[in-house]
KEDO-373980 format. One record per residue (C-alpha): residue number from 1; x, y, z. Coordinates in Angstrom, 1 decimal, padded with zeros to 4 digits. Layout:
REM residues N
r i: NUM, xx: X, yy: Y, zz: Z
...
//
This chain:
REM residues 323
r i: 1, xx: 046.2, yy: 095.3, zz: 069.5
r i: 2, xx: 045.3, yy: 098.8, zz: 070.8
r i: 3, xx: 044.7, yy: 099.4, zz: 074.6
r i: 4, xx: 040.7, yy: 099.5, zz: 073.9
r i: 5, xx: 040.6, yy: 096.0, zz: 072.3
r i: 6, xx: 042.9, yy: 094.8, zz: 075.0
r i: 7, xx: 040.6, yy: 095.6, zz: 077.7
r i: 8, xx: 037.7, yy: 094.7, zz: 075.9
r i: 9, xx: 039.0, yy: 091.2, zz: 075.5
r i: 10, xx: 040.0, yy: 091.0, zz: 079.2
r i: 11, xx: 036.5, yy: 091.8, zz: 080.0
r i: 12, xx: 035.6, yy: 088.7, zz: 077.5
r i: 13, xx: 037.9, yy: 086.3, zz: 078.8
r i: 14, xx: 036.7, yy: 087.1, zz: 082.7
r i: 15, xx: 033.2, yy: 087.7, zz: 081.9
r i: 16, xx: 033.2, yy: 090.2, zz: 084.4
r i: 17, xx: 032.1, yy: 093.9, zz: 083.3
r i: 18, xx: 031.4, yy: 095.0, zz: 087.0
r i: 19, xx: 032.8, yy: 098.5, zz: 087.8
r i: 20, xx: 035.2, yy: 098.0, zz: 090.2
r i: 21, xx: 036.9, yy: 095.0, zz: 088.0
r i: 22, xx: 036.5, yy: 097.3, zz: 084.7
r i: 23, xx: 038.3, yy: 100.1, zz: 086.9
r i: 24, xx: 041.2, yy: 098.0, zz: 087.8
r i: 25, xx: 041.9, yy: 096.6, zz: 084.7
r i: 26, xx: 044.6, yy: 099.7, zz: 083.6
r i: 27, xx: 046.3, yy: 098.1, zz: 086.4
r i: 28, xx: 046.1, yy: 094.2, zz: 085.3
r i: 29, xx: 047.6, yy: 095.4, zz: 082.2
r i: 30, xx: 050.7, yy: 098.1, zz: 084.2
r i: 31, xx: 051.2, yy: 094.9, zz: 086.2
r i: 32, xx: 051.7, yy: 092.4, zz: 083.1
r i: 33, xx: 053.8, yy: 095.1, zz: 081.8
r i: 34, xx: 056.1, yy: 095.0, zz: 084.6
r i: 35, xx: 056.6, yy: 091.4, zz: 084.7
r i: 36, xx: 057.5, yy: 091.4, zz: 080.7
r i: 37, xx: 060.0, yy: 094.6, zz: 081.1
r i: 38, xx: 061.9, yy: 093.0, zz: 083.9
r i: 39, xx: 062.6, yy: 089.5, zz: 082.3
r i: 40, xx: 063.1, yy: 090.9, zz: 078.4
r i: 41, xx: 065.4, yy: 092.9, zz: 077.0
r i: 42, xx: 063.3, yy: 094.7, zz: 073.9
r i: 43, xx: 064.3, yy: 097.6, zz: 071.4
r i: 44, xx: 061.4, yy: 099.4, zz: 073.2
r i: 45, xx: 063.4, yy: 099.5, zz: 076.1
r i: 46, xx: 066.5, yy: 101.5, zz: 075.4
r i: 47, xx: 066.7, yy: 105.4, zz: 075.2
r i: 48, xx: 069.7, yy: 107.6, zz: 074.3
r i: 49, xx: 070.3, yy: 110.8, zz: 075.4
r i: 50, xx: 073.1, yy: 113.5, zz: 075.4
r i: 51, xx: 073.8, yy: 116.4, zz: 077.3
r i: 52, xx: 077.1, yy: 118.6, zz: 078.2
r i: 53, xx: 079.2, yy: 117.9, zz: 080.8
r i: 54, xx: 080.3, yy: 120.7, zz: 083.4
r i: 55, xx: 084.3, yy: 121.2, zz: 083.8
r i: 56, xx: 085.5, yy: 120.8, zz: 087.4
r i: 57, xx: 081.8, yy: 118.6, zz: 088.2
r i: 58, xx: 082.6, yy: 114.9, zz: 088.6
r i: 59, xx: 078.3, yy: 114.4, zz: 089.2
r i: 60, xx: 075.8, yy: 113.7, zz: 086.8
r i: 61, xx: 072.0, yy: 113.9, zz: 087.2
r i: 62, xx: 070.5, yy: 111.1, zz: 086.0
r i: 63, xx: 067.1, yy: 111.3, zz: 083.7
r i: 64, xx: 063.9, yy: 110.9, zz: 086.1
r i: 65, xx: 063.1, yy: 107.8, zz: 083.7
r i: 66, xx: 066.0, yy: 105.7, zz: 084.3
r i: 67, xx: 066.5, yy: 102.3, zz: 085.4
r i: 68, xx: 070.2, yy: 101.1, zz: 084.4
r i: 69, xx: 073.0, yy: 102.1, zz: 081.8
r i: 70, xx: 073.2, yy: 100.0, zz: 078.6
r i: 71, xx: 076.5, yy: 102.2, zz: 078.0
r i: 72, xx: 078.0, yy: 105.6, zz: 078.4
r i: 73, xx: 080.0, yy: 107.6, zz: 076.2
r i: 74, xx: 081.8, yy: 110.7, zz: 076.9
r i: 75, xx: 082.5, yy: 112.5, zz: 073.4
r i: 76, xx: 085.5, yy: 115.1, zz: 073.5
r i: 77, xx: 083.6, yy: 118.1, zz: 071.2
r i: 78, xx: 087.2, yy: 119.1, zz: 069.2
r i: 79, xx: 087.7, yy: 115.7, zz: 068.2
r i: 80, xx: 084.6, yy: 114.1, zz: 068.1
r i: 81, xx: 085.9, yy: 111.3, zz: 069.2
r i: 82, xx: 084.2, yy: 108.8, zz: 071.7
r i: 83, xx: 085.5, yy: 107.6, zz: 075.5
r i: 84, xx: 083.6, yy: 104.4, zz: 076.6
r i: 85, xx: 083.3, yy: 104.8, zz: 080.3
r i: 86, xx: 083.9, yy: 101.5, zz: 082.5
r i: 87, xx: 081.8, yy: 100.9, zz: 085.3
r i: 88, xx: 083.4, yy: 100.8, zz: 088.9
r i: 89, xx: 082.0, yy: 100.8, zz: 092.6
r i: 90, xx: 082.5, yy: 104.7, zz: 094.0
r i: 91, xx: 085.7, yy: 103.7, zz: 096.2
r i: 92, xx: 088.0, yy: 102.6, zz: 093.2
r i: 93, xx: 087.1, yy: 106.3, zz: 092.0
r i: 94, xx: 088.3, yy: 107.3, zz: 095.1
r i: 95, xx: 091.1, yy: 105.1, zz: 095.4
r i: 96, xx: 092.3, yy: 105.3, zz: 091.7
r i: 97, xx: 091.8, yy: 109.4, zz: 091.3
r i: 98, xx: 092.1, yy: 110.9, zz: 095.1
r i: 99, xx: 091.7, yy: 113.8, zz: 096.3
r i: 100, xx: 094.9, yy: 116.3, zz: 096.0
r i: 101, xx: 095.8, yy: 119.2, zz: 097.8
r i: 102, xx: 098.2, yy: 122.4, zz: 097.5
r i: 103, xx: 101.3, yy: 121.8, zz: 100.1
r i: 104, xx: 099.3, yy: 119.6, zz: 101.7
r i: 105, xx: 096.6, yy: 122.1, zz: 103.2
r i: 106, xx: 094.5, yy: 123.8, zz: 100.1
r i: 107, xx: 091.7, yy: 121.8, zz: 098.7
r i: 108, xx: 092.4, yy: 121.5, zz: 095.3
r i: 109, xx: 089.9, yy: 118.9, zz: 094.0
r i: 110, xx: 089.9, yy: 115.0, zz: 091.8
r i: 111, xx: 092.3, yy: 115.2, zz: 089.0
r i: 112, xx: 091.0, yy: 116.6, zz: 086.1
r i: 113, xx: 091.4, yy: 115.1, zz: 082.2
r i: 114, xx: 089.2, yy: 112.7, zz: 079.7
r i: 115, xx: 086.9, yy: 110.4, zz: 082.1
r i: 116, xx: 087.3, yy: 107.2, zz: 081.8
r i: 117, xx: 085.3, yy: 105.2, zz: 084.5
r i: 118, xx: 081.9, yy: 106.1, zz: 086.2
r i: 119, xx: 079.9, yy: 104.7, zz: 089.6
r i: 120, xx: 076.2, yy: 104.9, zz: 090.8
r i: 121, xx: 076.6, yy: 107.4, zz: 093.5
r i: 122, xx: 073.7, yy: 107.5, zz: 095.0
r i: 123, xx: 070.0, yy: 109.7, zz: 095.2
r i: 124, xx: 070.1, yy: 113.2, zz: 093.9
r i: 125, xx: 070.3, yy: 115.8, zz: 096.7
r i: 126, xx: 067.2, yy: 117.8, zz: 095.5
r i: 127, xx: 065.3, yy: 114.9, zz: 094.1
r i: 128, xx: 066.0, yy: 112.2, zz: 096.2
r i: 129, xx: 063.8, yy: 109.7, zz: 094.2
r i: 130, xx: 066.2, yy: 109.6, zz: 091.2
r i: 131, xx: 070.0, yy: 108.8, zz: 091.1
r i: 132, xx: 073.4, yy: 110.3, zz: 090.2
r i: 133, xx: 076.4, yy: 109.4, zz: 088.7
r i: 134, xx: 080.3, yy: 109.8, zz: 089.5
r i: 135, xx: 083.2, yy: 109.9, zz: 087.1
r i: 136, xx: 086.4, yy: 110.0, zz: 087.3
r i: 137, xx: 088.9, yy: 111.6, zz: 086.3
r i: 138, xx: 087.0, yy: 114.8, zz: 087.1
r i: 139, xx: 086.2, yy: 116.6, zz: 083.7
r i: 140, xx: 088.4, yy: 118.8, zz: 082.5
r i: 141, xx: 086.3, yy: 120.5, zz: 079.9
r i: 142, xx: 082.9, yy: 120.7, zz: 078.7
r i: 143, xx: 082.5, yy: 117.2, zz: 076.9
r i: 144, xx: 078.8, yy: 115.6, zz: 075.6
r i: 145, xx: 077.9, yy: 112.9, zz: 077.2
r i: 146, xx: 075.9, yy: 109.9, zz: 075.7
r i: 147, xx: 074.1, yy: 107.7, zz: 077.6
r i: 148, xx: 072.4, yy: 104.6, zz: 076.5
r i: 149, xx: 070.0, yy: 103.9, zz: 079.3
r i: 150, xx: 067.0, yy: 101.0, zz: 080.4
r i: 151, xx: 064.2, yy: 102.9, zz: 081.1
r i: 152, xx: 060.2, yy: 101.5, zz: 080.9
r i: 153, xx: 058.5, yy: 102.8, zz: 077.9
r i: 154, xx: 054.8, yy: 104.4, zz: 078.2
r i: 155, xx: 052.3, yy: 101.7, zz: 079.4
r i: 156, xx: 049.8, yy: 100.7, zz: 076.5
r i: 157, xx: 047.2, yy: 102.3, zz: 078.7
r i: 158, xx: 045.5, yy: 105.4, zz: 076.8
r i: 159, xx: 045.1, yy: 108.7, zz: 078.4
r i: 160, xx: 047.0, yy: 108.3, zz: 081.6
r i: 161, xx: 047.4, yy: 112.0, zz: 083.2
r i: 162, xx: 051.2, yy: 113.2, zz: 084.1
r i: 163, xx: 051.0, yy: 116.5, zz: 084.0
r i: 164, xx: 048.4, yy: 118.6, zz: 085.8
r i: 165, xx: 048.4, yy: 122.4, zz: 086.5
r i: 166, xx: 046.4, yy: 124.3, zz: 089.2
r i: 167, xx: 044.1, yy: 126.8, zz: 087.1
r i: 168, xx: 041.9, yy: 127.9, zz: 090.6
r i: 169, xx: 042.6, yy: 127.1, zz: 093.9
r i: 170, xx: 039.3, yy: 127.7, zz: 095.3
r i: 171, xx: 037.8, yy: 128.4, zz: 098.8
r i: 172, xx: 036.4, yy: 127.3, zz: 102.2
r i: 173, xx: 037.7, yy: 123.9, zz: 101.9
r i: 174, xx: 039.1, yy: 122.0, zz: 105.5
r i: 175, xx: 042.6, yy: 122.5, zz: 105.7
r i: 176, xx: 044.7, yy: 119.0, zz: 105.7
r i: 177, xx: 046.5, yy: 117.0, zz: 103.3
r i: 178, xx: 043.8, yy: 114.6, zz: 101.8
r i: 179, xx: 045.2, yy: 111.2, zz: 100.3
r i: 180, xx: 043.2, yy: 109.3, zz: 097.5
r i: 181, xx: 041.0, yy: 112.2, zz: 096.3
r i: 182, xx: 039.1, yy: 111.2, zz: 093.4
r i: 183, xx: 039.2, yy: 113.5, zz: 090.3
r i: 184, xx: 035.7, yy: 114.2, zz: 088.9
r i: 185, xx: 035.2, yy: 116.0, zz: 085.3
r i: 186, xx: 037.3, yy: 115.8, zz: 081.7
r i: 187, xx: 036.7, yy: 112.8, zz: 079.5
r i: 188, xx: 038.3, yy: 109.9, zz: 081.6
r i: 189, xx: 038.0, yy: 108.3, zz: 084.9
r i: 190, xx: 039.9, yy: 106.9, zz: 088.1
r i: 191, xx: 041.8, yy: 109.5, zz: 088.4
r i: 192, xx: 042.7, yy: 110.3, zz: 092.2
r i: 193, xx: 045.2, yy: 112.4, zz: 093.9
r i: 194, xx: 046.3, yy: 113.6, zz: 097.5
r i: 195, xx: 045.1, yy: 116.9, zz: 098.2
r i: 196, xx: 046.6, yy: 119.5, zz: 099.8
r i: 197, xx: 044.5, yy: 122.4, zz: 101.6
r i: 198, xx: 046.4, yy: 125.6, zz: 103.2
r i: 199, xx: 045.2, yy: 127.0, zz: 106.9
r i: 200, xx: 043.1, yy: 129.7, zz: 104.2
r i: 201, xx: 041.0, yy: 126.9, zz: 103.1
r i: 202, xx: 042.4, yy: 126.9, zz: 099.5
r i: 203, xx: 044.2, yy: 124.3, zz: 097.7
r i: 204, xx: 047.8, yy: 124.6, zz: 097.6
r i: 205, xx: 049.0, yy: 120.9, zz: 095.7
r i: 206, xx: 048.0, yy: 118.5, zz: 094.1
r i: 207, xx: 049.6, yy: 114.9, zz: 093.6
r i: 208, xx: 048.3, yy: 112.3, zz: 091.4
r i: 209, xx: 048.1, yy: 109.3, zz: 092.9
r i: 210, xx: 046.8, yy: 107.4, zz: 089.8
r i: 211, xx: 046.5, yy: 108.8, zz: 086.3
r i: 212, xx: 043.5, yy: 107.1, zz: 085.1
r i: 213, xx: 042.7, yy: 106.6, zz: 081.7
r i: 214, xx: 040.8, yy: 108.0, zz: 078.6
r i: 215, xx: 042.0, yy: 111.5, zz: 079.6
r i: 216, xx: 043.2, yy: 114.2, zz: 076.5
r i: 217, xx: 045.0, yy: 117.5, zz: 077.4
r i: 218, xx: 042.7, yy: 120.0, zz: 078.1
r i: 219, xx: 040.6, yy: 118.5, zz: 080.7
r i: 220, xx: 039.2, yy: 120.6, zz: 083.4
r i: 221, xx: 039.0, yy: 118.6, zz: 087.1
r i: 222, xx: 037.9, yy: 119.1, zz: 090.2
r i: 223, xx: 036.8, yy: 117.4, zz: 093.2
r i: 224, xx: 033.4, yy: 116.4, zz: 095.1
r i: 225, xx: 033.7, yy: 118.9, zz: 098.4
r i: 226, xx: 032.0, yy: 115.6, zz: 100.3
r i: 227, xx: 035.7, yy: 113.6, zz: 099.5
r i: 228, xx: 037.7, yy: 115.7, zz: 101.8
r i: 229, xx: 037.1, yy: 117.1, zz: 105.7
r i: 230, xx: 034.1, yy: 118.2, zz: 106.3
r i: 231, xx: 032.7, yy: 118.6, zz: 103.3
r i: 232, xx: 032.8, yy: 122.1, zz: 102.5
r i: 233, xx: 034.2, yy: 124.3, zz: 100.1
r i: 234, xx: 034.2, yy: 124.8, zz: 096.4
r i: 235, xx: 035.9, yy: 126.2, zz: 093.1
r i: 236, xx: 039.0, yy: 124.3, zz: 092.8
r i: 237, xx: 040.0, yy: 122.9, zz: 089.4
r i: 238, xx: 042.8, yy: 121.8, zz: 087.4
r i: 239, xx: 043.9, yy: 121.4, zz: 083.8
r i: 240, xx: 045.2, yy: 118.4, zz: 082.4
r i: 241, xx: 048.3, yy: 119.4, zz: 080.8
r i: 242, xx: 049.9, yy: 116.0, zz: 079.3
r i: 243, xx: 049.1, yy: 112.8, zz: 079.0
r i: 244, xx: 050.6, yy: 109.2, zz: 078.5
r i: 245, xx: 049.6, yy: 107.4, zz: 075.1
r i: 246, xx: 046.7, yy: 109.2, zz: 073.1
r i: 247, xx: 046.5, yy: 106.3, zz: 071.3
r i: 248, xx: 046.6, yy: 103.7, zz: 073.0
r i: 249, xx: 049.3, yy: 101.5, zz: 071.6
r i: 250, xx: 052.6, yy: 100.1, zz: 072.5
r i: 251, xx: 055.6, yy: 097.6, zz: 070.9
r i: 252, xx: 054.3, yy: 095.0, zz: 072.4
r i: 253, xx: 050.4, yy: 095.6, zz: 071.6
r i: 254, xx: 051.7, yy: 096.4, zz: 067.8
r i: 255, xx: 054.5, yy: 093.4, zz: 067.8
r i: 256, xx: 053.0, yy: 090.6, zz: 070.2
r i: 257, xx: 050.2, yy: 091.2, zz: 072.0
r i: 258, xx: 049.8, yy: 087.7, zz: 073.4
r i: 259, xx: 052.4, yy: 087.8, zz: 076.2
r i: 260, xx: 050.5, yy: 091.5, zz: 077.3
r i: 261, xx: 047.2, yy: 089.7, zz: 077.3
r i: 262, xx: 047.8, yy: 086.7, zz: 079.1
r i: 263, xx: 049.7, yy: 088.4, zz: 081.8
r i: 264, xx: 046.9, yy: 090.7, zz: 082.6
r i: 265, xx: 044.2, yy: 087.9, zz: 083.0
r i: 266, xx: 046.6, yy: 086.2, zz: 085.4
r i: 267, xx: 046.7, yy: 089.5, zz: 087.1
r i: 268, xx: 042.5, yy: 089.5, zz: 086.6
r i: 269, xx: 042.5, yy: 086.2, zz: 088.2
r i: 270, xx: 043.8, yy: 086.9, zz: 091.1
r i: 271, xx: 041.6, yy: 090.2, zz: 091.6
r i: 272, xx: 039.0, yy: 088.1, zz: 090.8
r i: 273, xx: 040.2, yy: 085.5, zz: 093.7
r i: 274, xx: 039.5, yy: 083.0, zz: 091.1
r i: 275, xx: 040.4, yy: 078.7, zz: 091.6
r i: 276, xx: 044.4, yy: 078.0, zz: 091.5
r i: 277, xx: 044.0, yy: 075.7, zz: 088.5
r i: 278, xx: 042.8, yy: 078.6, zz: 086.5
r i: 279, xx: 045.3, yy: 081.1, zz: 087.9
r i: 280, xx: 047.8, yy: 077.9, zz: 087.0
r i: 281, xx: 046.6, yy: 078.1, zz: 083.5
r i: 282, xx: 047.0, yy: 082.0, zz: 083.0
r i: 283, xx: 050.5, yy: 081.9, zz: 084.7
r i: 284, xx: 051.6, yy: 079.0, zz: 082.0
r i: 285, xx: 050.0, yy: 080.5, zz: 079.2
r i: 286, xx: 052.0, yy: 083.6, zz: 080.3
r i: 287, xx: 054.7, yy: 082.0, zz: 080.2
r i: 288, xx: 055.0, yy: 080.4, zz: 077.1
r i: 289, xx: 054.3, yy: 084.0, zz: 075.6
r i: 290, xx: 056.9, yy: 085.1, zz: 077.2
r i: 291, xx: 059.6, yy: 082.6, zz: 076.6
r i: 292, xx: 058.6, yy: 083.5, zz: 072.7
r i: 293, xx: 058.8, yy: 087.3, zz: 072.9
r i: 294, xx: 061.9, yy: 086.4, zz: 074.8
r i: 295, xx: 063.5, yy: 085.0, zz: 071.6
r i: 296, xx: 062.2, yy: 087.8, zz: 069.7
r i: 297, xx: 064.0, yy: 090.7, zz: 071.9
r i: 298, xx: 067.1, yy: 088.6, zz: 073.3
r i: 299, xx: 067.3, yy: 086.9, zz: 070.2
r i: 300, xx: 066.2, yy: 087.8, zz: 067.0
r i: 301, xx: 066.9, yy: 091.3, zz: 067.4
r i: 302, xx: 070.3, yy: 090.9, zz: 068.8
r i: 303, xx: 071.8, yy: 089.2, zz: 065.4
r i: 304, xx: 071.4, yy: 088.7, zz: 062.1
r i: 305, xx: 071.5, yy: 086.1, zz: 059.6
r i: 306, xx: 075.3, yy: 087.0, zz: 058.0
r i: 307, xx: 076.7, yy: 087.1, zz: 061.3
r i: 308, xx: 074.5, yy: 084.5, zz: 063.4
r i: 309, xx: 073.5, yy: 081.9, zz: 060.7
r i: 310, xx: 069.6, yy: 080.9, zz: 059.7
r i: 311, xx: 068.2, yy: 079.1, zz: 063.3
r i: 312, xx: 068.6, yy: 075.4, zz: 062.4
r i: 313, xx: 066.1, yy: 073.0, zz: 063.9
r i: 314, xx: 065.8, yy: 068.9, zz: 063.7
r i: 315, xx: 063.3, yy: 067.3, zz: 062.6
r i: 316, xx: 062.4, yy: 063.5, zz: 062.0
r i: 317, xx: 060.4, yy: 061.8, zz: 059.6
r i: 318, xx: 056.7, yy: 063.1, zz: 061.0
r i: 319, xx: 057.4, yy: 066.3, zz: 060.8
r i: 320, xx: 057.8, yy: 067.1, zz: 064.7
r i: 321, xx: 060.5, yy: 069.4, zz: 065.8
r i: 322, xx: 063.0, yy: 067.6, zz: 067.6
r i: 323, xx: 065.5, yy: 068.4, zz: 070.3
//
């Protein structure tokens, strides 16, 4: 099931096609997705990456997509071989690797060799929205690193805008900063963004607030002067420069849709402020999707038959599956 078919049978299910509920569905269906990627552990769900180590830096910048480790290996690049770091709290780095000085008054820095454990350290100094590492022993030379990370794949939603670039910054407009803007033009909708207007009356940033959907690269947007101050101004636009998901599909739309469908009309009910025993309904139907794509990605796919065994079930003399 592609994103188009999913909202189509959202709208079917509800029997609501009014705009604001059509609008909101991207975010029935971000909200289902959520619930699913917290409580399931699916191949969709893991990313590896490498990248090269500085000697004498004990820090690592974390990618701005993850979430948690799954593992990290630090690969020494003469012998190729691989060091599985442990994970500790910072003060055992600390404690187990301190700092060490030159007759007892010249900074001279963590002990350097192989690293062998790592911490969360804490929010990046320059981006303080995504997180570092520590590891210790301090690196000695320029190893890879591998890291096997949790992160939350793209949303099955098609055409969602993450990447925008000013291409005039117009004139005339009331200088402020301008929350919830919405985007006019290009070949989706719902976009918004806050707005940012220098003391010259042009716009200096833009900041999406919500991607949208249905949008392609290439898009030319702009606002409605009316949306911001007092309403005067003109010839600001922007270019869509990448999007989320041209086509609208995901691992879980291609592999078991169910469990994406059923969380979103929960999510639909409750917009919709809709009786408890239907919301009820949704929320167990939900849940048994989920306890089945549960088995799939904390089971299935975690063994196999020559290690694991065939699943063996009982069953008595009607057929029934038995406990």
């Amino acid at each position: 099931m592609n994103y188009l078919e999913l909202q189509q049978l959202i709208q079917d299910y509800s029997e609501n096609t009014e705009q604001l509920f059509v609008q909101d569905i991207p975010k029935f269906i971000q909200q289902a997705e959520t619930r699913i990627y917290n409580f399931v552990q699916l191949p969709s769900l893991r990313k590896n990456v490498t990248g090269t180590m500085t000697a004498g830096n004990q820090y690592i910048s974390l990618p701005d997509d993850w979430l948690s480790n799954y593992s990290i290996a630090v690969i020494n690049p003469t012998t190729l071989t691989y060091t599985y770091l442990l994970n500790k709290d910072v003060n055992f780095l600390r404690e187990a690797y301190p700092t060490v000085s030159n007759n007892g008054s010249t900074y001279q820095g963590t002990p350097q060799g192989t690293p062998k454990y790592y911490a969360l350290f804490g929010s990046q100094y320059l981006n303080p929205n995504e997180m570092s590492l520590m590891v210790a022993p301090t690196p000695d030379q320029a190893y890879v690193l591998e890291l096997h990370y949790f992160y939350y794949p793209p949303t099955i939603v098609q055409g969602v805008i993450n990447g925008t670039t000013i291409t005039s910054a117009g004139s005339l407009y009331t200088p402020g900063v301008y929350p919830e803007v919405p985007l006019t033009g290009g070949n989706g909708a719902n976009a918004t963004a806050t707005i940012t207007v220098s003391m010259t009356g042009a716009v200096s940033s833009v900041t999406l607030n919500d991607g949208g959907v249905f949008y392609v690269p290439g898009d030319v947007l702009s606002f409605n002067a009316a949306s911001i101050g007092s309403g005067t101004g003109s010839g600001f636009t922007i270019n869509v420069t990448s999007i989320s998901n041209a086509t609208g599909t995901s691992w879980l739309g291609d592999n078991y849709d169910p469990v994406l469908f059923y969380g979103a009309m929960r999510e639909a009910m409750l917009f919709m402020k809709q009786e408890q025993d239907l919301v009820t309904y949704y929320e167990n139907k939900f849940q048994e999707a989920l306890a089945e794509v549960k088995r799939l990605g904390d089971g299935l796919d975690r063994g196999d038959s020559y290690r694991d065994g065939q699943t063996k079930l009982n069953i008595n003399l009607k057929g029934n599956v038995v406990s």
